[in-house]
Every structure is written in C-alpha cells, then in structure tokens.
N, C-alpha and C positions, 0 to 999 in steps of 0.2 A: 476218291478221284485219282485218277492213273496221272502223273507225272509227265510222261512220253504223250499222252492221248490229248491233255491239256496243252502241248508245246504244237504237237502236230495241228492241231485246230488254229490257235495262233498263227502260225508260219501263213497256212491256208489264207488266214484273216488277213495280211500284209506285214505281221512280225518278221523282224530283221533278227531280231536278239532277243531271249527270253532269260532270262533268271527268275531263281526260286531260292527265298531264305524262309528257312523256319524262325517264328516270332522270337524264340530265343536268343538267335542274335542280334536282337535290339536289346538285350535288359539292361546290357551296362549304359546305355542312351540316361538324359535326364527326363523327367514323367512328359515337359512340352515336344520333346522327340520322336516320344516312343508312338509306333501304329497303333497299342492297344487303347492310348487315350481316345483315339478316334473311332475304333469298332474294337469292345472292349474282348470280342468273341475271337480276335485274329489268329491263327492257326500259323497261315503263310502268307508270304510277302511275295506279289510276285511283280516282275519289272520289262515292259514291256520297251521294247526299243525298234526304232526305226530310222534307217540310215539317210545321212545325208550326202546324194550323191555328190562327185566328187566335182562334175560339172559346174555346179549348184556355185560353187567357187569360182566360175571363172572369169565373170565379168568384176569381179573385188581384184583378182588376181594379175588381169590386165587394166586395171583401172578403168572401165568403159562399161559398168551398167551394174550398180550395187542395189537397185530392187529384185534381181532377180533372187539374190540370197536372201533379201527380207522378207521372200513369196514364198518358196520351198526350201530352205533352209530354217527357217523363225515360225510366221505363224501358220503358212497355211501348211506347213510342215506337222508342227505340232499341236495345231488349235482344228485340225481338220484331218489330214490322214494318219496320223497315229492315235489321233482323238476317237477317231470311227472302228481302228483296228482295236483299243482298250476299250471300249464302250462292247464290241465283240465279244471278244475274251470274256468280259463282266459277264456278260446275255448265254452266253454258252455253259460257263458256273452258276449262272441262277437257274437253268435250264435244267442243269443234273442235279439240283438240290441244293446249292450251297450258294451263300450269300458272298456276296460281290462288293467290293466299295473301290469304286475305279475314281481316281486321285490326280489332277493336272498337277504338272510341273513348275508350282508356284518357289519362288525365291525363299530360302530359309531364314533369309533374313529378315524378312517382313515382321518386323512388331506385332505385341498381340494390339487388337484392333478392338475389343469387346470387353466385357467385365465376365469374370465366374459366376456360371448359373449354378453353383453347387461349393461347399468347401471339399477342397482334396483337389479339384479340378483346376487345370491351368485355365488361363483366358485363353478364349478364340481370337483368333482362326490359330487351332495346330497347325505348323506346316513343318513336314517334314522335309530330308535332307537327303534329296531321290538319289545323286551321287555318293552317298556313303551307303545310302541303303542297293547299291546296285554293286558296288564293291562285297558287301555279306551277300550277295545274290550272286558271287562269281563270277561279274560280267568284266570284269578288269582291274583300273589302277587309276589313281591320279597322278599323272604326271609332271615333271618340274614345274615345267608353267603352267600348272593348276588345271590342266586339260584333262575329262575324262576320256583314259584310252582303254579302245578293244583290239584286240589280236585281228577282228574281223574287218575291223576300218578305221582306225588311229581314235580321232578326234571327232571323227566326223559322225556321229549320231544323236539323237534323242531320246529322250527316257518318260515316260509316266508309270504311273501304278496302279496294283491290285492288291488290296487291302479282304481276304476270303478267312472264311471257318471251313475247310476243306484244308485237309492234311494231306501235305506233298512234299513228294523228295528236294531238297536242297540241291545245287548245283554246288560243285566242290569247287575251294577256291585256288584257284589257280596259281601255280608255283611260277617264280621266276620275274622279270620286269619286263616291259615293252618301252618305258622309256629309256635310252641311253645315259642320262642322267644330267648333269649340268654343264660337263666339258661342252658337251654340242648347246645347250639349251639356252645356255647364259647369252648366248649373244643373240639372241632372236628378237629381243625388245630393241629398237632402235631410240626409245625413250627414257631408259635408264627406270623402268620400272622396278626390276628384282631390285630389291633392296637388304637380300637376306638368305638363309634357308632353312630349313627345320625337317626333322624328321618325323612324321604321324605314322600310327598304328590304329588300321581298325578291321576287326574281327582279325587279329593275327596275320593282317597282311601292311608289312613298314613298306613305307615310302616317303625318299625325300622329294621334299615340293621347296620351291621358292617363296619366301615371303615379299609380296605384292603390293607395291599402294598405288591401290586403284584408282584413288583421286588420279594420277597422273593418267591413266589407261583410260578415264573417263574424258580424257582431253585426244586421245589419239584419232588420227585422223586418216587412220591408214588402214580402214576397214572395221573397225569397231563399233561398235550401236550402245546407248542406253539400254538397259534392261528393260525388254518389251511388256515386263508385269511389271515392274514397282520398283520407284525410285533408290527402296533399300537394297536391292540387288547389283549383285555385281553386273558389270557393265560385259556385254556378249562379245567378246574377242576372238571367237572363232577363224571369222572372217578377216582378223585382223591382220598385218604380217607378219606376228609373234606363231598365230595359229597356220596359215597358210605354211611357214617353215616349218613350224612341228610336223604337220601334214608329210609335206615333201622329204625331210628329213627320214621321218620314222620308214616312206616307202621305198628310197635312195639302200638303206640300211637293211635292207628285208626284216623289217621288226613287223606288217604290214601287210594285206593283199596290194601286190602289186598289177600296172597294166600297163598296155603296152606299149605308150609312151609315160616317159616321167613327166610329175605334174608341175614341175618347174622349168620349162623351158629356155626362160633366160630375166637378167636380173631384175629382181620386184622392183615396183616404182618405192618410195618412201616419204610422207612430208615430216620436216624435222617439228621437234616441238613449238620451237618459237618461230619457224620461216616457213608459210606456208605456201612453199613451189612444190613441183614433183623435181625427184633426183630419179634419171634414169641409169 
C-alpha cells in the first residue's frame, strides 16, 4: 500500500489530518496500551483527524448558544462525520487487500470492564491513548494545558483510528514546539487548576505540560462539558476559556493558521468558582 495514495483517498474522504506510525513505536507502551493486543497482525497505526471549525466556538465564546459546539464540535463531529470519513479510509484498505480495524475515540481512562478470556491477555475493553498514539504519528504536541496541538489548527480537532496489516511510511516527527510554553499559558485557568508541571517524553518528542486537577475543571462553568463517553475521562475543556485562549493565543502569535479577523475580539465573559455571575 502507497503511503501518498492512502492519504490522498482520505483527504478526498473529508480527512483534515492524517498520520502514520509504524507498530514499533508503541513497544515501549504497557501490553493494555499497545494496538497489537487488539489486532495482534498491526503493521501501521494510522490517525485520522478532523477539524474543528473555528466558528464552532462561537456561541461558548460569546456566551450565547453552547449546543452548537456540543453538535459539531463533540458528537455529531466525531460520532458522525469523522466517524464516516474513518469507516472510509477502513473500506478503501479492505478494498486493496488489507485489514482494517477502524477505532472511536474512547477515554484511556476507562477501566477494564470484562474478565481475560485467555491468560497473557489484558481484560477488555483495551483502550488505547489516540493522543499519544497521534504524537508517534507526527501530527503534533501536547501542550501546557494538556491540549493536543497541530501546526494546522491549534486545538481545534479530532482524532480516531486505523489499526491495518498493510505496511506504510511513517510521518516524521516534527521538530520544534507550537506551544509558547507556560509564561503565556499559566494564566488561562481563571480557576486555579494548574497546580504543577512536568515534563513527558514520548517517542522522542519532550514536552512540558501542566499538572491538572480536574476535579476542579470538572466544576468549571465557563464552557466545559463532562466527558461525553465515560465518567472516567477527563472532562472536555476545549470549549472552555482555558482552551478558547489557547486557541486565540497560539493564532495572535503566528504559532497557527491564522484569518482574517482574530478570534478574540474583546474580553471573555468568566464565572468565578464559587460566584456564579458573568464578569464582563
């Protein structure tokens, strides 16, 4: 399978973002991690992404209509059109020969839920860890407040997978950071969430991140949602004002495609933790 011929088809299909890692870089993963536990034949990893446009944001952003990000931002974003664009991709690899195992973007944190049908084997459900396996797929970074960014649109996308026995080039991973790092980033919680930071390495690419407790972020009121799969997942703060600034920031800074107007045109509302009015 051609590398370019698989991307191009995708694109075609409504891919925003494609990556490709060879299985090798999961090995250092633990066995509940790795893709091979789930199609033991895995060759290549590949990671299907679709953007979240930047409108999608605006009624969170102006305070004035937060289903519209829970419609095409969350699910009918990823439970429907990226869902149909990887079900694609899958159809197009069993098409030329090769086996397909196309993968929603379930929380890593999810418990196992079932008992071992085998010894050696973890319990079900694997669920793998679509943002670390899209960093070894060279599609970006995580940045300080735990956002995954792309060069192509900050924060703002989506990810599922393709789990194939078909052997395909890796995207190379990309040198340099897109996040400015904590000077700008620290102050974007208006909740005092950061509580830390740390620096993480995975497949050779360091990045510091802040350490988070999301018990508080789970109480934010300022554009965040419960995790729309499962209670053990982190709580979706994209839309939050932690993420909306990320957003703004990273395209203020040309770290980002930028347009033609900025997308922060004047100061976010905010409810504090314990008062809950708008501060204009």
């Amino acid at each position: 399978m051609n590398s370019l011929k698989l991307k191009t088809f995708a694109a075609e299909a409504g891919a925003d973002l494609v990556g490709i890692a060879s299985v090798e870089r999961f090995e250092e993963l633990p066995q509940e991690k790795q893709p091979r536990v789930i199609y033991p034949e895995t060759r290549s990893v590949i990671i299907i992404g679709r953007r979240i446009t930047r409108g999608t944001f605006r009624g969170v952003e102006e305070g004035t209509n937060f289903y519209n990000y829970s419609a095409f931002g969350q699910h009918w974003l990823a439970d429907r059109f990226l869902a149909l664009t990887t079900f694609q991709v899958a159809e197009f690899l069993e098409d030329n020969g090769w086996e397909a195992v196309p993968l929603p973007n379930l929380p890593p944190e999810v418990p196992p839920m079932g008992v071992r049908v085998k010894p050696g084997l973890p319990p079900p459900n694997v669920m793998l860890d679509f943002e670390d396996a899209a960093i070894r797929a060279g599609l970006g970074e995580i940045g300080y407040c735990g956002f995954f960014l792309t060069r192509e649109f900050g924060p703002r996308q989506r990810f599922q997978m393709i789990l194939t026995d078909a052997k395909l080039k890796p995207n190379p991973i990309p040198k340099g950071n897109i996040c400015p790092g904590p000077e700008k980033c620290q102050i974007f919680c208006p909740l005092g969430a950061i509580k830390g930071e740390k620096k993480i390495t995975i497949w050779r690419k360091s990045m510091v991140v802040a350490e988070i407790n999301y018990h508080i972020c789970s109480e934010c009121k300022n554009g965040a949602t419960a995790n729309p799969y499962h209670p053990a997942g982190e709580p979706d703060r994209l839309a939050a004002v932690c993420g909306r600034s990320c957003l703004d920031n990273l395209e203020k800074s040309g770290r980002v495609k930028t347009f033609m107007l900025p997308f922060r045109l004047r100061q976010p509302w905010v409810v504090e933790r314990t008062v809950d009015l708008f501060k204009l």
